[in-house]
C-alpha positions as CSV (number, residue, x, y, z in Angstrom):
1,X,99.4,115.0,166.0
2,X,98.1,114.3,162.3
3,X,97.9,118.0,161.9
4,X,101.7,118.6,163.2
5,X,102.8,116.3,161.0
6,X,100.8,117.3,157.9
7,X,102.5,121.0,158.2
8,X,105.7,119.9,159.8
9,X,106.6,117.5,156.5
10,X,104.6,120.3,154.2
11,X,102.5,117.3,153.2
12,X,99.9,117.7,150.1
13,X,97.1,115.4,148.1
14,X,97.2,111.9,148.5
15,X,100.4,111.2,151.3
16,X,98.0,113.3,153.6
17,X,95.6,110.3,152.8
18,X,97.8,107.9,153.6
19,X,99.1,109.1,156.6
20,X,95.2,109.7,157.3
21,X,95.0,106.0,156.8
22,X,98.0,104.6,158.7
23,X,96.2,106.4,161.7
24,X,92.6,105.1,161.0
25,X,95.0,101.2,161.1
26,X,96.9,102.1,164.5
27,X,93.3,103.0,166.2
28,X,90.3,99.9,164.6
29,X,90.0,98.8,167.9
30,X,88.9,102.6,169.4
31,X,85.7,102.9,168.2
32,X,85.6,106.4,168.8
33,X,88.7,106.9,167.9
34,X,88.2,104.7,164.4
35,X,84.6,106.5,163.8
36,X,86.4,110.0,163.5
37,X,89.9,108.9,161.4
38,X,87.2,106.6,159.0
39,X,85.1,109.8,158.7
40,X,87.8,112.1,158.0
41,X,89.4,109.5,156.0
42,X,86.3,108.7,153.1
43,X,85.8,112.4,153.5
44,X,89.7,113.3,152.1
45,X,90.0,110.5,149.4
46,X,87.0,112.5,147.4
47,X,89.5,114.8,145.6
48,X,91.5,111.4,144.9
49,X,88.4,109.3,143.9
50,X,87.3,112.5,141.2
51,X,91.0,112.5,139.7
52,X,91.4,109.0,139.5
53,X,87.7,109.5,137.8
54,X,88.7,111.6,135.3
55,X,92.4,110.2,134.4
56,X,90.8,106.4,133.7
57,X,87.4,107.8,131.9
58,X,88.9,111.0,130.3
59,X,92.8,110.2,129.9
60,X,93.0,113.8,131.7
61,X,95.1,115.0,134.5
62,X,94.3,117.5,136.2
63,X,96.7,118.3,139.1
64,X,98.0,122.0,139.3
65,X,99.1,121.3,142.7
66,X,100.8,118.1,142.4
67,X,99.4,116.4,144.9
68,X,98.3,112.8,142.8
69,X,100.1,110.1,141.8
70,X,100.2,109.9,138.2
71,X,101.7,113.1,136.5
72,X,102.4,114.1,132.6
73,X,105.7,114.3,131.5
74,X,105.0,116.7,128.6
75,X,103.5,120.2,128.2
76,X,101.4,119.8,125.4
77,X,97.9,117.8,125.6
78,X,97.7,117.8,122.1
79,X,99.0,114.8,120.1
80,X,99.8,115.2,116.3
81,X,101.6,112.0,115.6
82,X,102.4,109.8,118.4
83,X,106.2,109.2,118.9
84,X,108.1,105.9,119.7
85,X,108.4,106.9,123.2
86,X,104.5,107.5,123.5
87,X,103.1,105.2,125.8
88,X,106.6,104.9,128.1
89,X,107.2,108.5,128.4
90,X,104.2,111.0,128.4
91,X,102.8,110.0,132.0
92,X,104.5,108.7,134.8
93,X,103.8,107.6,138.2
94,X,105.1,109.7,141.0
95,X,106.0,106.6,143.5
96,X,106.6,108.7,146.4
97,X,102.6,110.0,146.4
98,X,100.9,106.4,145.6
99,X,98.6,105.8,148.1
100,X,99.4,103.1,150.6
101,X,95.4,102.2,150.8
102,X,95.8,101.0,147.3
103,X,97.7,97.8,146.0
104,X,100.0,97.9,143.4
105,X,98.3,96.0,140.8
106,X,95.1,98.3,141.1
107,X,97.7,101.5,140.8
108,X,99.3,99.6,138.0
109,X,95.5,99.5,136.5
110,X,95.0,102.8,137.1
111,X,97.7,103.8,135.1
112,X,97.0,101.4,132.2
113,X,93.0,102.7,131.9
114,X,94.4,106.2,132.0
115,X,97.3,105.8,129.3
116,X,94.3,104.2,127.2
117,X,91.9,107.0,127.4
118,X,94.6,109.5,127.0
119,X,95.9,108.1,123.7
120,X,92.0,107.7,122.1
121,X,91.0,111.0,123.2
122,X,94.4,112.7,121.9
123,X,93.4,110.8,118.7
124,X,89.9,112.4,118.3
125,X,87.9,110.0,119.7
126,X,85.0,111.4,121.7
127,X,86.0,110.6,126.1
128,X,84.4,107.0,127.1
129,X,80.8,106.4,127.7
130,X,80.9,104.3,130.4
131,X,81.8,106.9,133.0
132,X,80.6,106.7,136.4
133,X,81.3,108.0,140.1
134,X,83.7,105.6,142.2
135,X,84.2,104.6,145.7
136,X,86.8,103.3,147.8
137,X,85.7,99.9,147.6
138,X,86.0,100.6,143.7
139,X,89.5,101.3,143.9
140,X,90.7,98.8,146.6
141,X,89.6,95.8,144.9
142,X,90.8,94.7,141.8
143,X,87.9,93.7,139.8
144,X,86.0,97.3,139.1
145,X,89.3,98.5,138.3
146,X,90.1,95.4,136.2
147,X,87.1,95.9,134.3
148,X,87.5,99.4,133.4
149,X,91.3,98.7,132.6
150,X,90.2,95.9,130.1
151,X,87.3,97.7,128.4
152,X,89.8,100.7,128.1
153,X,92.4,98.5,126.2
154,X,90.0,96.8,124.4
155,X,88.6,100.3,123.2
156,X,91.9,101.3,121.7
157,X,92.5,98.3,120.4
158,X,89.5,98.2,118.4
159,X,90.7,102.1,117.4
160,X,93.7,101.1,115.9
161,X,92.7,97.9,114.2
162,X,89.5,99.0,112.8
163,X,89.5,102.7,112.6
164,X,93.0,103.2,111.6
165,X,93.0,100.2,109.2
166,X,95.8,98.1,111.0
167,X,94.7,95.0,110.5
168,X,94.8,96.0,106.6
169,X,98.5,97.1,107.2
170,X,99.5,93.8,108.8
171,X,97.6,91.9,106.3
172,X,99.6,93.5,103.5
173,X,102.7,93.4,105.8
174,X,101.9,89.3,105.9
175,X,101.3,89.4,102.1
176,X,103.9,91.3,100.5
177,X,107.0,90.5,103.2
178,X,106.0,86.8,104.3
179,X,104.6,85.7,100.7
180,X,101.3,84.4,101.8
């Protein structure tokens, strides 16, 4: 039936995870039944568990088959100057492939550690050094994710205040414009 329905609605990536997931729900109390969709299931999030991976350590997409749920609206990886419309516009998420076995706020993380990464490597700055595998329990509790999201923010805040010299820019901003 999974199978019919995976070719039938010409279903790719992550929404064959979900429907994977919705079936693994509908049979918990089949033990059989729940050891073969739980089996099937860990073993078809590992493509989304390695691109989630490298979009929130390496700001990178990769997705030639559009299959995930976080795409990049521009052509171009490299980044001369950033424009206004930076952080709103060059990724998106693709709402119709978000995985129902994820809540929003941890998708919402996702997307956040990924933007991050993306706009410090564009910039030059080498990819993060706190890398590591994930699970599923990683990414359906908020806490691992969390943690990656704020250490990821923090990095590029620390890049733009102390590398790029903004905090000399507002100071002189606070100096010359406010009088102080």
């Amino acid at each position: 039936t999974i199978i019919k329905e995976i070719i039938s609605n010409k279903m790719i990536g992550v929404p064959v995870t979900s429907l994977i997931y919705s079936t693994l729900s509908k049979y918990r109390g089949y033990p059989h039944a729940r050891d073969i969709f739980s089996f099937i299931f860990t073993e078809s999030i590992q493509p989304v568990l390695r691109f989630i991976e490298k979009w929130i350590f390496a700001g990178e997409i990769d997705d030639p088959g559009n299959e995930f749920f976080i795409k990049s609206n521009l052509k171009s990886q490299k980044i001369d100057t950033i424009p206004d419309n930076f952080w709103d516009d060059r990724f998106s998420i693709v709402y119709e492939r978000t995985p129902i076995y994820l809540s929003s706020a941890v998708i919402n993380y996702i997307f956040s550690a990924g933007k991050s990464q993306s706009v410090l490597c564009g910039c030059g700055k080498s990819k993060s050094v706190f890398e590591r595998k994930l699970t599923l329990k990683d990414i359906q509790i908020e806490k691992p994710i969390t943690e990656i999201c704020h250490t990821s923010s923090s990095l590029l805040i620390d890049f733009f205040l102390h590398e790029q010299e903004l905090e000399n820019c507002f100071n002189c901003i606070k100096t010359v414009f406010l009088c102080q």
